[in-house]
py3Dmol code that shows the C-alpha trace and the ligand (Angstrom):
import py3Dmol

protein = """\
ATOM      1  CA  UNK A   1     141.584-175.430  56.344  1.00  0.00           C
ATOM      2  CA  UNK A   2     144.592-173.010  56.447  1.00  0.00           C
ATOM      3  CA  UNK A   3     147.998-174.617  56.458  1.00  0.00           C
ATOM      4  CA  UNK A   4     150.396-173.213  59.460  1.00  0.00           C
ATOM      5  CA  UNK A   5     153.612-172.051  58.985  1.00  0.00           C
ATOM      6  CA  UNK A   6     156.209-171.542  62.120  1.00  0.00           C
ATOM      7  CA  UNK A   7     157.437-167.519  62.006  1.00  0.00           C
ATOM      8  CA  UNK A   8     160.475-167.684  60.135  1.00  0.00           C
ATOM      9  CA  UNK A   9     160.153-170.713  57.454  1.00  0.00           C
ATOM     10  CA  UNK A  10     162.834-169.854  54.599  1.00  0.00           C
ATOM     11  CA  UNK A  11     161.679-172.365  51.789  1.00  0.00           C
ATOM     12  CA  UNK A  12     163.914-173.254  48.736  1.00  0.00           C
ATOM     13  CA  UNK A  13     162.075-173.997  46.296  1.00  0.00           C
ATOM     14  CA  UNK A  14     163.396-173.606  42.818  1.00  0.00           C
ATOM     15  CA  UNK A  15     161.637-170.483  40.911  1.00  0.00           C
ATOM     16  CA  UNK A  16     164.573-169.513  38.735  1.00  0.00           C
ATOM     17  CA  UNK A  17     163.766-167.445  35.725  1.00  0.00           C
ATOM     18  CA  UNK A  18     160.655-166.144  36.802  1.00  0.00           C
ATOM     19  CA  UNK A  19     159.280-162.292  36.745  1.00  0.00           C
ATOM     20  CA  UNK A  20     156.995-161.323  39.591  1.00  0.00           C
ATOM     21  CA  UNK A  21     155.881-158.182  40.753  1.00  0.00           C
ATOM     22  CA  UNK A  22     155.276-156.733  43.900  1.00  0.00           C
ATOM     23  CA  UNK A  23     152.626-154.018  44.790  1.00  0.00           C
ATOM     24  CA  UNK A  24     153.817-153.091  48.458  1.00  0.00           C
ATOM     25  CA  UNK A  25     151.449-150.769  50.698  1.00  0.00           C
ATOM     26  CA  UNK A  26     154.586-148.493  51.526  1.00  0.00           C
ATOM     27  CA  UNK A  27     157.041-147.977  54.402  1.00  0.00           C
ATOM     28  CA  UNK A  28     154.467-146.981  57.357  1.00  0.00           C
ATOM     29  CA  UNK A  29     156.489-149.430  59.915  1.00  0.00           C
ATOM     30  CA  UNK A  30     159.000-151.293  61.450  1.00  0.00           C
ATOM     31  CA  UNK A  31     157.502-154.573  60.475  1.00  0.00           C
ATOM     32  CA  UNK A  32     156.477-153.699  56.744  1.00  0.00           C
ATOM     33  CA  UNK A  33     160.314-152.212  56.108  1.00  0.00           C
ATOM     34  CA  UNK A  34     161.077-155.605  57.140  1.00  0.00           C
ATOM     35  CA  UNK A  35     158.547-157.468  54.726  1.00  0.00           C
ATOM     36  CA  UNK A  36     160.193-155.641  51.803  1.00  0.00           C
ATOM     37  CA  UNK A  37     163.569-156.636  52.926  1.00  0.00           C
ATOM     38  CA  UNK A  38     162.843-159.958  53.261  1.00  0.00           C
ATOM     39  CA  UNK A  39     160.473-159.862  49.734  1.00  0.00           C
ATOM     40  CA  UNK A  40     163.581-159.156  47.998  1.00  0.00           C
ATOM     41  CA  UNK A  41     166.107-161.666  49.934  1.00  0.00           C
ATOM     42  CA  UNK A  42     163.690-164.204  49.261  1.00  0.00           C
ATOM     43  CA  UNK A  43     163.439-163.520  45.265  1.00  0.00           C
ATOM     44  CA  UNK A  44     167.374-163.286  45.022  1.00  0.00           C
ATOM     45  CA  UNK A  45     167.646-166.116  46.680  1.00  0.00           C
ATOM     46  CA  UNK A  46     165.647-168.101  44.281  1.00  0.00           C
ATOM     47  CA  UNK A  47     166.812-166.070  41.300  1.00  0.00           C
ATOM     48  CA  UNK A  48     163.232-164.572  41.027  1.00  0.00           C
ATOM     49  CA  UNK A  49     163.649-160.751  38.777  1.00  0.00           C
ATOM     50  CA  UNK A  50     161.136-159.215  41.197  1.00  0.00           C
ATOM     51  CA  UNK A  51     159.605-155.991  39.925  1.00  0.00           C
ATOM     52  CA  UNK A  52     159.028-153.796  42.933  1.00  0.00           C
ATOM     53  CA  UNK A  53     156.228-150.891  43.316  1.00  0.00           C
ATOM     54  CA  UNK A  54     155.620-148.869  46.317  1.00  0.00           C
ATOM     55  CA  UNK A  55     152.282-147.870  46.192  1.00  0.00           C
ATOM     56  CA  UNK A  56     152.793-144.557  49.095  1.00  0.00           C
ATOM     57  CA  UNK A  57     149.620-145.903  50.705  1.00  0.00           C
ATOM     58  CA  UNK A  58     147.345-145.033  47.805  1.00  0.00           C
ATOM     59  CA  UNK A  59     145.210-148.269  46.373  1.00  0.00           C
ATOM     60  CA  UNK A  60     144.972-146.436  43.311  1.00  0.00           C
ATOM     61  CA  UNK A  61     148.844-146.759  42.786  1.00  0.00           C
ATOM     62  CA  UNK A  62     148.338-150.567  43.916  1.00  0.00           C
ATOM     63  CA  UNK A  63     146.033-150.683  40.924  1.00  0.00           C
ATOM     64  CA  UNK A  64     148.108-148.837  38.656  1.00  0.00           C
ATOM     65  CA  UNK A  65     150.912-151.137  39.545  1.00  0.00           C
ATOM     66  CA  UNK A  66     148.930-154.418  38.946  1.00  0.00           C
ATOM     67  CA  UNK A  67     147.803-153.038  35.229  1.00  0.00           C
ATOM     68  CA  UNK A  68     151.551-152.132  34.523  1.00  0.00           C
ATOM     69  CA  UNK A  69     152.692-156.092  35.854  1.00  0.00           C
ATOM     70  CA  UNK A  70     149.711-157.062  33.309  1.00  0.00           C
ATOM     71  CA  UNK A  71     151.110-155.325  30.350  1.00  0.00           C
ATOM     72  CA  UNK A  72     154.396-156.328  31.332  1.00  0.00           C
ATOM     73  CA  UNK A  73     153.671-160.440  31.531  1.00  0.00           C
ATOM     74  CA  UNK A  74     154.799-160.907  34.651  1.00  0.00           C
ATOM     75  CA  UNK A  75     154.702-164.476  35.888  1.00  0.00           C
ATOM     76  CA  UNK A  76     152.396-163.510  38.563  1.00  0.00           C
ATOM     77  CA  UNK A  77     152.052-160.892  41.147  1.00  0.00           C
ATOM     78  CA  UNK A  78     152.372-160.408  44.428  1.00  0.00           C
ATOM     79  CA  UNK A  79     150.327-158.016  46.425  1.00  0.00           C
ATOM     80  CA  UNK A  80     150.224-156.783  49.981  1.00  0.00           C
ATOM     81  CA  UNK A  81     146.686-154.576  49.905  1.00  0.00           C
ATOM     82  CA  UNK A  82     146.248-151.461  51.801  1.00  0.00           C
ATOM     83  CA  UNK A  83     142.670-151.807  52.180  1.00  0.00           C
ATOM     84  CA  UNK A  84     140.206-154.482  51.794  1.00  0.00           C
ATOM     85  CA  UNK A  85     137.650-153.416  49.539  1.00  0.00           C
ATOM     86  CA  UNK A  86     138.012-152.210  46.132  1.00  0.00           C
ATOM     87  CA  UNK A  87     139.791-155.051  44.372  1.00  0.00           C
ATOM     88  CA  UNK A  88     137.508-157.250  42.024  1.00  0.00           C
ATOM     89  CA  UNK A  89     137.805-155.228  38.626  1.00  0.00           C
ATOM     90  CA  UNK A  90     141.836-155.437  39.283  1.00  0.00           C
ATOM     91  CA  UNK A  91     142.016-159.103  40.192  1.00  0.00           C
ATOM     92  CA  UNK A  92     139.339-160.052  37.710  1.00  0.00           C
ATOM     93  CA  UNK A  93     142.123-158.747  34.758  1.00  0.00           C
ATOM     94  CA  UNK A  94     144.887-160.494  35.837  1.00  0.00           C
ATOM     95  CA  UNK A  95     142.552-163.759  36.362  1.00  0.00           C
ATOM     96  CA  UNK A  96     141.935-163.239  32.887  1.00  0.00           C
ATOM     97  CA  UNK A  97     145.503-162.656  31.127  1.00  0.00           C
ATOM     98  CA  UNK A  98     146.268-165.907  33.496  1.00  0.00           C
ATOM     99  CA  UNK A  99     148.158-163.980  35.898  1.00  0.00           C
ATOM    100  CA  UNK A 100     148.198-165.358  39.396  1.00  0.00           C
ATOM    101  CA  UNK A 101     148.022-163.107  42.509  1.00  0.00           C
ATOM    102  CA  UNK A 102     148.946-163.966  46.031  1.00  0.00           C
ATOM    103  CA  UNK A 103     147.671-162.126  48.777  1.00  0.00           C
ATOM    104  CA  UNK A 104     150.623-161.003  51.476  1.00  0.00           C
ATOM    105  CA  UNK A 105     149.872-160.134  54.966  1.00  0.00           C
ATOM    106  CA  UNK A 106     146.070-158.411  54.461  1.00  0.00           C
ATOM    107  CA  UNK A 107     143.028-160.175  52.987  1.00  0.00           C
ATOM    108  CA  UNK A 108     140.616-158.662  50.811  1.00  0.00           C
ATOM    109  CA  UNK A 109     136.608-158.598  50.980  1.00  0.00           C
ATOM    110  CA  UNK A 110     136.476-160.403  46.944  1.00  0.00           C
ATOM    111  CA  UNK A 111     135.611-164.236  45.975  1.00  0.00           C
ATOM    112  CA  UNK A 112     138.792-166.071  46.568  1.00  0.00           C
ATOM    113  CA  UNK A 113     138.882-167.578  43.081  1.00  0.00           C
ATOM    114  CA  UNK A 114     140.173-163.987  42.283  1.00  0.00           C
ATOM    115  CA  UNK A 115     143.540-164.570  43.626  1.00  0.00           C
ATOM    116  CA  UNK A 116     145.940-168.134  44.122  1.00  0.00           C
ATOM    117  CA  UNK A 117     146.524-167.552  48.042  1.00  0.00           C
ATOM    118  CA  UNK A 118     146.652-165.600  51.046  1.00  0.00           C
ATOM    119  CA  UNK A 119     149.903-165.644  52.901  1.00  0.00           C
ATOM    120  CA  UNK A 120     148.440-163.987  56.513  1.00  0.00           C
ATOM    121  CA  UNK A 121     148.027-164.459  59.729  1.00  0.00           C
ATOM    122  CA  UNK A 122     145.031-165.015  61.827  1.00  0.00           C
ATOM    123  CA  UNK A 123     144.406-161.198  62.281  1.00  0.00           C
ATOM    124  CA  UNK A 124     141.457-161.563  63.933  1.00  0.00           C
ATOM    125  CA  UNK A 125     143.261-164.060  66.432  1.00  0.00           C
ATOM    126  CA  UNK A 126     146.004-161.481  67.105  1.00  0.00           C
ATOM    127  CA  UNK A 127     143.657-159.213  68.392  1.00  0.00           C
ATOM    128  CA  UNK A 128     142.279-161.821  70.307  1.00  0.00           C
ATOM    129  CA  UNK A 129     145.579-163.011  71.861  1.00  0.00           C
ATOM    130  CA  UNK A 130     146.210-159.097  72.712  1.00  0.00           C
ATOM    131  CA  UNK A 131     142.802-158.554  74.461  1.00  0.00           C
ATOM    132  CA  UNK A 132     143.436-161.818  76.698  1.00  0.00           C
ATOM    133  CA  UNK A 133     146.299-161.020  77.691  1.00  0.00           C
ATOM    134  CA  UNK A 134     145.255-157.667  79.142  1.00  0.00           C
ATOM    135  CA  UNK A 135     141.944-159.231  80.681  1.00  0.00           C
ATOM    136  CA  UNK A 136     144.613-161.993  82.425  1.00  0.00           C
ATOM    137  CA  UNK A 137     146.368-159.290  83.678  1.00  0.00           C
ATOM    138  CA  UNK A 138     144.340-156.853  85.071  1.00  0.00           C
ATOM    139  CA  UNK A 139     142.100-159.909  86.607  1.00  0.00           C
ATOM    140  CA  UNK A 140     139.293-158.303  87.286  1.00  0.00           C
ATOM    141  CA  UNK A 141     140.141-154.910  88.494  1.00  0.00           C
ATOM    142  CA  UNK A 142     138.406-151.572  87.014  1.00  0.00           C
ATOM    143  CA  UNK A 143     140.848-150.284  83.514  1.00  0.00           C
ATOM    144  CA  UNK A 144     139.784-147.800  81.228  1.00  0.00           C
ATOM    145  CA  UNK A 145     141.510-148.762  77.367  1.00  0.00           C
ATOM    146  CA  UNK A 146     142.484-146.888  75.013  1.00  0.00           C
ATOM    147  CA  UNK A 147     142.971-148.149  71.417  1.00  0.00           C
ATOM    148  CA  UNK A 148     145.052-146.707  68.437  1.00  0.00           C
ATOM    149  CA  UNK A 149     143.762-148.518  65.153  1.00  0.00           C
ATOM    150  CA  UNK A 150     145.963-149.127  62.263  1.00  0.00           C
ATOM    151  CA  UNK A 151     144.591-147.265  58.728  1.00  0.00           C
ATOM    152  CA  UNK A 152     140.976-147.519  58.495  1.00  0.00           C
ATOM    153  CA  UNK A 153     139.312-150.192  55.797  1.00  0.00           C
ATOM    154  CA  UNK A 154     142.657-152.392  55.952  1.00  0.00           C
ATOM    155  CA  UNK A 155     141.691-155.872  57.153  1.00  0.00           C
ATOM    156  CA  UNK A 156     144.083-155.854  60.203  1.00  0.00           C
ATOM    157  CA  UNK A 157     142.749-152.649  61.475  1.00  0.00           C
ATOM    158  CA  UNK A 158     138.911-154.319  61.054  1.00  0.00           C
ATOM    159  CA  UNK A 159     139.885-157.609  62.633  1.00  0.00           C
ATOM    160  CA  UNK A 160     142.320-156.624  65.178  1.00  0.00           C
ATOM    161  CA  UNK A 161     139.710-154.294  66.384  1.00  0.00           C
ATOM    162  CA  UNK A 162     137.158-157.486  66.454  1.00  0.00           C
ATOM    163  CA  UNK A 163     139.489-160.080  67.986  1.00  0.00           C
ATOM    164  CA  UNK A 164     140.711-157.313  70.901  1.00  0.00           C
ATOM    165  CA  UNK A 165     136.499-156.787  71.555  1.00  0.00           C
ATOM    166  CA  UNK A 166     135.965-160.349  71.059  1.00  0.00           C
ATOM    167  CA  UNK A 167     138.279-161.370  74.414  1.00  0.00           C
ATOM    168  CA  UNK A 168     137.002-158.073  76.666  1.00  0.00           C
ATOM    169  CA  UNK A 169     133.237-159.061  75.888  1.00  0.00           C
ATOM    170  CA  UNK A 170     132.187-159.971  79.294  1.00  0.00           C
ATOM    171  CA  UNK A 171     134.739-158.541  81.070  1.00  0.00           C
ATOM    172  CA  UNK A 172     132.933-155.771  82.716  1.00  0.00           C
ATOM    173  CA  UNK A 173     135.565-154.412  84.393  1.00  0.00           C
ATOM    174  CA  UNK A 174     137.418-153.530  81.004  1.00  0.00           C
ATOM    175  CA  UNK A 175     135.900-150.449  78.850  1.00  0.00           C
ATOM    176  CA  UNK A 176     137.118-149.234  75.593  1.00  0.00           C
ATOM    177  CA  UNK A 177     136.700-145.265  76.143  1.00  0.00           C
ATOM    178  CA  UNK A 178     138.540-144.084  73.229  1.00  0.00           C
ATOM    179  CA  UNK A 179     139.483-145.871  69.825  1.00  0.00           C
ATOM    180  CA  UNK A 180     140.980-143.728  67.088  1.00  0.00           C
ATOM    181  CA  UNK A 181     143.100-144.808  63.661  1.00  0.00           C
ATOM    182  CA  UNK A 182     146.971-143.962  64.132  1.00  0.00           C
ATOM    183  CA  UNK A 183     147.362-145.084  60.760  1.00  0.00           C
ATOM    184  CA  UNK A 184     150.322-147.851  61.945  1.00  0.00           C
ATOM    185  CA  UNK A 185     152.857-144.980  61.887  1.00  0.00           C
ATOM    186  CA  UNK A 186     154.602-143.835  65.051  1.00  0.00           C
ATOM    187  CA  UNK A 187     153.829-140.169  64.334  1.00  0.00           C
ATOM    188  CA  UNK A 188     150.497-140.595  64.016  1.00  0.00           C
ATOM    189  CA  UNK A 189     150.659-143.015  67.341  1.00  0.00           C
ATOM    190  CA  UNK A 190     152.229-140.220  69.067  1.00  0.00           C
ATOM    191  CA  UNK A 191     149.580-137.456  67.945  1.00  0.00           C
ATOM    192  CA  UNK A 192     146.855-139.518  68.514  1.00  0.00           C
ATOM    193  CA  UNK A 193     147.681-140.807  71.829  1.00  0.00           C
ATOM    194  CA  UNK A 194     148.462-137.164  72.802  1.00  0.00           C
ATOM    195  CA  UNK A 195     144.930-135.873  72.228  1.00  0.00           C
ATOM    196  CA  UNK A 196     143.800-139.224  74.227  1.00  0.00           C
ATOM    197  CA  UNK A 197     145.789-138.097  77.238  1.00  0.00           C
ATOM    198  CA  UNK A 198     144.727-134.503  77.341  1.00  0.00           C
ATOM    199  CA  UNK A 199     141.177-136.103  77.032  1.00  0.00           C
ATOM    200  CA  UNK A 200     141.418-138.409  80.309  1.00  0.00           C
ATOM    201  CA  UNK A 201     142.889-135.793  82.753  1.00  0.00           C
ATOM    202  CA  UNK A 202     146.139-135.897  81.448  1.00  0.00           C
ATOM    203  CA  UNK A 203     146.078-139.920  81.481  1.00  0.00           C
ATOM    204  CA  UNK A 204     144.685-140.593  84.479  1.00  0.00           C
ATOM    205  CA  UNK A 205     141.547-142.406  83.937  1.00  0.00           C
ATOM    206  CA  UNK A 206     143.446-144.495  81.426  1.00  0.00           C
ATOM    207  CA  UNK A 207     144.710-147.989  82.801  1.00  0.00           C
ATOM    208  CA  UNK A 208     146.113-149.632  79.317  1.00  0.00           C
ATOM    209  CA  UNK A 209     146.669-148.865  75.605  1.00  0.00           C
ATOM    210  CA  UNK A 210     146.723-151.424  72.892  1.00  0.00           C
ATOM    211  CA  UNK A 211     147.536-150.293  69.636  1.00  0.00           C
ATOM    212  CA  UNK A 212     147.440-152.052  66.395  1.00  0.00           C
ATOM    213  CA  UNK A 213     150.984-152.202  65.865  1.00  0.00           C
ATOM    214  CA  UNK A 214     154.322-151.701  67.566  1.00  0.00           C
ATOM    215  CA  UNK A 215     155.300-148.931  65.515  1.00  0.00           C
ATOM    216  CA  UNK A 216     152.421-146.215  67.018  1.00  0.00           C
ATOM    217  CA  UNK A 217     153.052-148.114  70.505  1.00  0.00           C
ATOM    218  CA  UNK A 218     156.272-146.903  70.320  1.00  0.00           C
ATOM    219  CA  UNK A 219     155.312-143.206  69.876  1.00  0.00           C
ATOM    220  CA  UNK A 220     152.538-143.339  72.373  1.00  0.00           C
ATOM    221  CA  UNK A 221     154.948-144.766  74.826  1.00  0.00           C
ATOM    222  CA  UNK A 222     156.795-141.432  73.942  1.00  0.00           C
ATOM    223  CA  UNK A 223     153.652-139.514  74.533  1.00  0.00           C
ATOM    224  CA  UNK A 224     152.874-140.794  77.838  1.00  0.00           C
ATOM    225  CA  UNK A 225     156.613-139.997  78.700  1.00  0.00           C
ATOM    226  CA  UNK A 226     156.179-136.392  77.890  1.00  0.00           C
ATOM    227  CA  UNK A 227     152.586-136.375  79.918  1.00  0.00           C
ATOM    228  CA  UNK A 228     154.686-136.951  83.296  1.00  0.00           C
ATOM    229  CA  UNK A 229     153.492-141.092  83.287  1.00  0.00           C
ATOM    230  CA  UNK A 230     155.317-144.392  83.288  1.00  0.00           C
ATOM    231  CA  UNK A 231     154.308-146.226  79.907  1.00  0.00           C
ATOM    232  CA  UNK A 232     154.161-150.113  80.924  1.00  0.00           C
ATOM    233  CA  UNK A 233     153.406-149.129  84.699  1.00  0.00           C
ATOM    234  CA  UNK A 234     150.798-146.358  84.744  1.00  0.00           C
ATOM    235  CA  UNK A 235     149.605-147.254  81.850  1.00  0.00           C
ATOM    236  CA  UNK A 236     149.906-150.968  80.077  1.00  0.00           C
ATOM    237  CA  UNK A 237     150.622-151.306  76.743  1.00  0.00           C
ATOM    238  CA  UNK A 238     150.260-154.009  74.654  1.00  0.00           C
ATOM    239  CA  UNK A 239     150.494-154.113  70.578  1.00  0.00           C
ATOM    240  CA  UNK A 240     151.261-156.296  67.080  1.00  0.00           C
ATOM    241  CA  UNK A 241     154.066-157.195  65.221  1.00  0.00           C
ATOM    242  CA  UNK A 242     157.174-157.680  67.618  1.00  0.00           C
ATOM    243  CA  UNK A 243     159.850-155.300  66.119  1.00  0.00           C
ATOM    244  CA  UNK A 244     162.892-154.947  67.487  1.00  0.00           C
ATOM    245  CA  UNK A 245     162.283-151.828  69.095  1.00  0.00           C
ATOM    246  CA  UNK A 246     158.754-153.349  71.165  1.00  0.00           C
ATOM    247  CA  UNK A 247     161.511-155.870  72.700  1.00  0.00           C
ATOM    248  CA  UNK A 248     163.955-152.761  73.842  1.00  0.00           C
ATOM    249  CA  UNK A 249     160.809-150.902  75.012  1.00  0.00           C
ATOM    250  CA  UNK A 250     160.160-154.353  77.004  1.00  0.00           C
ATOM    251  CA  UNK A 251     163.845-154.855  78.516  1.00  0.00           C
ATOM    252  CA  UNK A 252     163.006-151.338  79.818  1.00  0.00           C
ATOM    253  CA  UNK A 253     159.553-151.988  81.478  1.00  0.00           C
ATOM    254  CA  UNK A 254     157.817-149.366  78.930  1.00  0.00           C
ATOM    255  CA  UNK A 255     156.159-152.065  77.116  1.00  0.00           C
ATOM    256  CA  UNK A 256     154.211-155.362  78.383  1.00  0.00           C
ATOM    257  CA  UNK A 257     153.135-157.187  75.564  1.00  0.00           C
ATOM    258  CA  UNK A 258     153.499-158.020  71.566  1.00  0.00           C
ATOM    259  CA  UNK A 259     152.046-160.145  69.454  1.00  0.00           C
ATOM    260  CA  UNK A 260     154.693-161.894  66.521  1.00  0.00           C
ATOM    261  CA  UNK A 261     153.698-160.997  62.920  1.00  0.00           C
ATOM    262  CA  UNK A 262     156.688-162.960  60.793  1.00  0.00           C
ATOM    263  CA  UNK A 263     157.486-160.616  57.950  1.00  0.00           C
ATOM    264  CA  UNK A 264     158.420-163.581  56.010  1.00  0.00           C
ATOM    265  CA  UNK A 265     155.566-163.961  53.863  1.00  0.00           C
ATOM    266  CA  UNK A 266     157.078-163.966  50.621  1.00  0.00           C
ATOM    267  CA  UNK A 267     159.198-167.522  51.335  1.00  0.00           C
ATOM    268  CA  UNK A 268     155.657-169.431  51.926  1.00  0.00           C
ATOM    269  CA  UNK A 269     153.930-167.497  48.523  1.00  0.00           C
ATOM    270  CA  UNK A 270     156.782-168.134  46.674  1.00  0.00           C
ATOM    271  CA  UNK A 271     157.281-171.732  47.467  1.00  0.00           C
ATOM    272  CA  UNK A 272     153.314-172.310  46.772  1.00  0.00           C
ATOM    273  CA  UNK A 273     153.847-170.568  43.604  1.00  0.00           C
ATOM    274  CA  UNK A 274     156.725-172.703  42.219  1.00  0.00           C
ATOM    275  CA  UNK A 275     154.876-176.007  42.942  1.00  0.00           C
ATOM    276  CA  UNK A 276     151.695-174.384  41.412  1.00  0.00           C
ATOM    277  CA  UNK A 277     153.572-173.293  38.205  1.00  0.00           C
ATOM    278  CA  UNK A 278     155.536-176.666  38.210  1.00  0.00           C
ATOM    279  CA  UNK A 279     152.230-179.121  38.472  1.00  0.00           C
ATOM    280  CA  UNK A 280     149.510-177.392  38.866  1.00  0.00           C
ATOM    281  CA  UNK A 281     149.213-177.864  42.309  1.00  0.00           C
ATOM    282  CA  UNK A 282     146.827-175.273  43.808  1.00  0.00           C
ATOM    283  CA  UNK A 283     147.784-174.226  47.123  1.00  0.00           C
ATOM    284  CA  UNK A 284     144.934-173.907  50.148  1.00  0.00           C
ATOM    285  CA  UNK A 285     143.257-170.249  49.836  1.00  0.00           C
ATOM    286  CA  UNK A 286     144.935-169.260  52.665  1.00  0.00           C
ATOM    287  CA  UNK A 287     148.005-169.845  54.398  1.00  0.00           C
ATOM    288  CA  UNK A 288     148.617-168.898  58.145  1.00  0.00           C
ATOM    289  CA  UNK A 289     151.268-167.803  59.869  1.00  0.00           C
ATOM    290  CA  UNK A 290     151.916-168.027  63.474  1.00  0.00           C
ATOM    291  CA  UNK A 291     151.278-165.528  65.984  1.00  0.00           C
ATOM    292  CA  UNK A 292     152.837-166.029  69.613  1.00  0.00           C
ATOM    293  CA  UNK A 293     152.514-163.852  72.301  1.00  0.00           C
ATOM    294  CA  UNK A 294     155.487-162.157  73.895  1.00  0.00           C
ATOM    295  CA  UNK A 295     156.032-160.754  77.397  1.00  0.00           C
ATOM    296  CA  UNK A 296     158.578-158.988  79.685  1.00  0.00           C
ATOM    297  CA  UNK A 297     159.144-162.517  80.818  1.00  0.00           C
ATOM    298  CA  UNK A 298     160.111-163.598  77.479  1.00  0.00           C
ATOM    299  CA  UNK A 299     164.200-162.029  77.711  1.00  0.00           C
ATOM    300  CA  UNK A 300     163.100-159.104  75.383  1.00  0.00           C
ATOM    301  CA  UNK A 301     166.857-157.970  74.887  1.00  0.00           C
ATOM    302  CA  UNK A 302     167.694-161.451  73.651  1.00  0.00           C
ATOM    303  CA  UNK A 303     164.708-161.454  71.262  1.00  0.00           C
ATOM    304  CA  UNK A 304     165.794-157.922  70.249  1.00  0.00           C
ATOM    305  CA  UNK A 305     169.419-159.387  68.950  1.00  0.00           C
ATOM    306  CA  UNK A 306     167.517-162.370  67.391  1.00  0.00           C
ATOM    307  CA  UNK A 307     164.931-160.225  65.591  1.00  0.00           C
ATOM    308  CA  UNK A 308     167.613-157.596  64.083  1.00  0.00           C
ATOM    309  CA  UNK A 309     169.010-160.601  62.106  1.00  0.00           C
ATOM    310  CA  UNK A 310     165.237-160.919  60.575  1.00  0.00           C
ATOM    311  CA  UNK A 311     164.813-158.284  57.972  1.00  0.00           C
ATOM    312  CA  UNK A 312     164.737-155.571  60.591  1.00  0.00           C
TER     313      UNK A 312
END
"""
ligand_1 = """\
10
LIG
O 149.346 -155.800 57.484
C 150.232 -155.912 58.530
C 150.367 -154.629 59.255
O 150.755 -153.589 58.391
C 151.434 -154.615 60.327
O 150.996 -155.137 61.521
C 151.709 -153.166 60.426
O 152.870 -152.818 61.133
C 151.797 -152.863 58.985
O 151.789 -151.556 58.693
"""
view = py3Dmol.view(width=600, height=400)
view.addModel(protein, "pdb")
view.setStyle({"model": 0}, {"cartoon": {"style": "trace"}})
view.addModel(ligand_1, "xyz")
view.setStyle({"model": 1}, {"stick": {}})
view.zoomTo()
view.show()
């Protein structure tokens, strides 16, 4: 059973003197800018030398950077993977030089003895919690959806896909008519959500877009701009992660809904790993963080001044 954190738990555990590195997916979003931020607040803060690698969205740097962390002797490693298959020759060497890995913010399809923890959320849940929230509101009336998926063979591009279909399945009235990967960038949102437009007479057959994170809702919001709709009215849109921008989108009705993704997953690894390096104490395999649904009701300007404090 998963232990559940609240979004913004800063531990303070003490880890002085310790040497981790960090293989980080790259800079695609909003939200994963803010998880390096906060990565690296949350070493300093515990006097952690954190060895940082940016992997440009290619698992075969992530790899590259987990061998070089070996040779180096790092304390242990921290790793946020791009995609979720791929990963048991990697882990299985740092397992054996005694190395342990935590998992941040995507899970991986290998036995879970290969790595300490996971620090993620429910991902499957989020897309749950999106798709409800769209079947609540349209109650029961006819709405074509269009979907932008995050980059394909991650996990939360697999299970938000899952949870969303999970909470439309009987739901007639709701249809999925187009579901493409936007790669959790806003350019690619923007691209991809043109070709879906020009594809529905010019967004007329489409009633709602969720996308897999804020980041490519914001640049389909653009797109349906430039197509002559309103984004939030003529279309709904609902997406993951609740960035700062999501929350000015929502103060301006061009945005409905967001599901929180804390990116303050390093304070909860690096607190498990202190008390596992001080006793021995293995932490559960996987520790959730909380995802809470947020709405135009929800004061989206004041959550916007609260969230650029965050990391963002
Ligand atoms: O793994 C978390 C996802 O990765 C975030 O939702 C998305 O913005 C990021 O790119």
């Amino acid at each position: 059973s998963a232990t559940i954190l609240a979004a913004c738990t800063f531990g303070s555990a003490s880890a002085a003197d310790l040497v981790v590195g960090f293989s980080q997916i790259g800079s695609e979003s909003g939200w994963r800018a803010a998880e390096t931020t906060l990565t690296k607040q949350q070493a300093e803060q515990r006097g952690i030398d954190l060895k940082f690698a940016d992997a440009q969205q290619k698992q075969e740097n992530q790899i590259k950077a987990i061998r070089s962390f070996i040779a180096q002797g790092v304390n242990a490693i921290l790793l946020a993977p791009v995609v979720a298959t791929g990963w048991d020759e990697v882990l299985q060497e740092a397992k054996d030089a005694e190395i342990p890995v935590i998992l941040l913010d995507r899970t991986v399809d290998a036995s879970n003895d290969l790595y300490l923890t996971a620090v993620t959320s429910d991902l499957v849940h989020e897309g749950n919690v999106a798709g409800k929230w769209l079947a609540d509101t349209v109650a029961g009336k006819p709405c074509n959806v269009v979907e932008l998926q995050g980059t394909t063979g991650s996990s939360p591009a697999i299970d938000r896909k899952k949870g969303f279909e999970q909470a439309l399945s009987g739901h007639d009235n709701l249809k999925i008519i187009r579901s493409q990967t936007g790669d959790f960038t806003r350019t690619k949102g923007k691209e991809v959500m043109e070709s879906f437009l020009k594809a529905e007479g010019g967004g007329k057959n489409i009633c709602a877009l969720y996308a897999h994170n804020d980041d490519m809702a914001v640049g389909a919001i653009q797109a349906i701009k430039e197509a002559g709709l309103k984004p939030g009215t003529d279309i709904l849109v609902v997406s993951i992660d609740a960035v700062p921008d999501i929350f000015q989108a929502m103060a301006a009705g061009e945005a409905n809904a967001t599901v929180e993704l804390t990116p303050n997953m390093a304070g909860p690894a690096f607190d498990a790993l202190a008390a596992y390096l001080k006793d021995g104490k293995e932490p559960a395999k996987w520790i959730q963080t909380e995802s809470k649904l947020y709405t135009q009701a929800d004061d989206p300007m004041k959550v916007y001044e609260e969230k650029k404090g965050l990391g963002y």
